[in-house]
N, C-alpha and C positions, 0 to 999 in steps of 0.2 A: 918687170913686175910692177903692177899699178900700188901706189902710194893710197897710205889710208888719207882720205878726206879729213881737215881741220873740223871738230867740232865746234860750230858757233851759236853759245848762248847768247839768251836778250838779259843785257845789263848785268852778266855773268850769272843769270839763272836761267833754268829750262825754262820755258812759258809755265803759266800755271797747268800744273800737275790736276787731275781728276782720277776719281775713282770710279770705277764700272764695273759690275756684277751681272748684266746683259749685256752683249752683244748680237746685233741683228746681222746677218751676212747675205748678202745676194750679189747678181755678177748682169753683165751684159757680155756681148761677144766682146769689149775690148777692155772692159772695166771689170775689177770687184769692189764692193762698196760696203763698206764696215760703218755699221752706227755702233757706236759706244752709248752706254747711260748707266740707269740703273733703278731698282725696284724699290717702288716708294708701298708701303703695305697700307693696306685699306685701313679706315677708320672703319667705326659701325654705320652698317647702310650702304657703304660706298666698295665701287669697283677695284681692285688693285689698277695700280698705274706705273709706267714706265716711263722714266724721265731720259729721252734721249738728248746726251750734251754735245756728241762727237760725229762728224761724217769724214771719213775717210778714205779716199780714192786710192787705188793699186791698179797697176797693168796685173795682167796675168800672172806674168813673168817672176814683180815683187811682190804677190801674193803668196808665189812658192817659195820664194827665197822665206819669207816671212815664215812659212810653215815649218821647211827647215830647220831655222833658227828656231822657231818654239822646240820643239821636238829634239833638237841637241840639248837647250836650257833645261827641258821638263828633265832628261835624263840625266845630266847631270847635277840639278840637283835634288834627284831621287835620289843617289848614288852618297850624297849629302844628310840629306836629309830622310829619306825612308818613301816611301811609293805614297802618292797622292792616292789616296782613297776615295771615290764616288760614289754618293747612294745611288742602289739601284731602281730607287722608285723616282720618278721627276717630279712629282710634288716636293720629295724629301730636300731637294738640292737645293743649295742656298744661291745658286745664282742660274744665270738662262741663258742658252744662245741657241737665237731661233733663226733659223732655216728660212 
């Protein structure tokens, strides 16, 4: 049976922590590639923009595990907490992840 892996923090804290409410996802044959950021709202006049902070590389493989693992958390804690609800218009939704 393989041993869990030592977690090691920098200076006993994670790196800086960021928040994201976009997510951009696309793949190559050996890659997936996740940008993290998040949605800056237009002033008057001006275009909405998306601040991307994060690029993050996965094989295929921990792309699934990764999916996995969302997908046991989301359900348990629905189970917790009550079912994540989504509007069903995409204007409505307060965050993005684009394809």
């Amino acid at each position: 049976m393989m041993r869990v892996p030592k977690i090691i923090e920098k200076d006993g804290i994670i790196d800086e922590a960021k928040y994201s409410d976009v997510v951009r996802i696309s793949h190559t044959y050996t890659s997936f590639i996740l940008d993290f950021g998040y949605f800056i709202p237009p002033r008057e006049g001006e275009e909405p923009k998306i601040y991307i902070h994060t690029r993050i590389y996965m094989s295929p493989q921990h792309a699934k595990l990764l999916l996995k693992a969302l997908q046991d958390n989301i359900r348990k804690y629905e189970q917790k907490v009550g079912e994540i609800r989504l509007p069903e218009k995409r204007e409505e939704r307060p965050s993005t992840i684009i394809m």
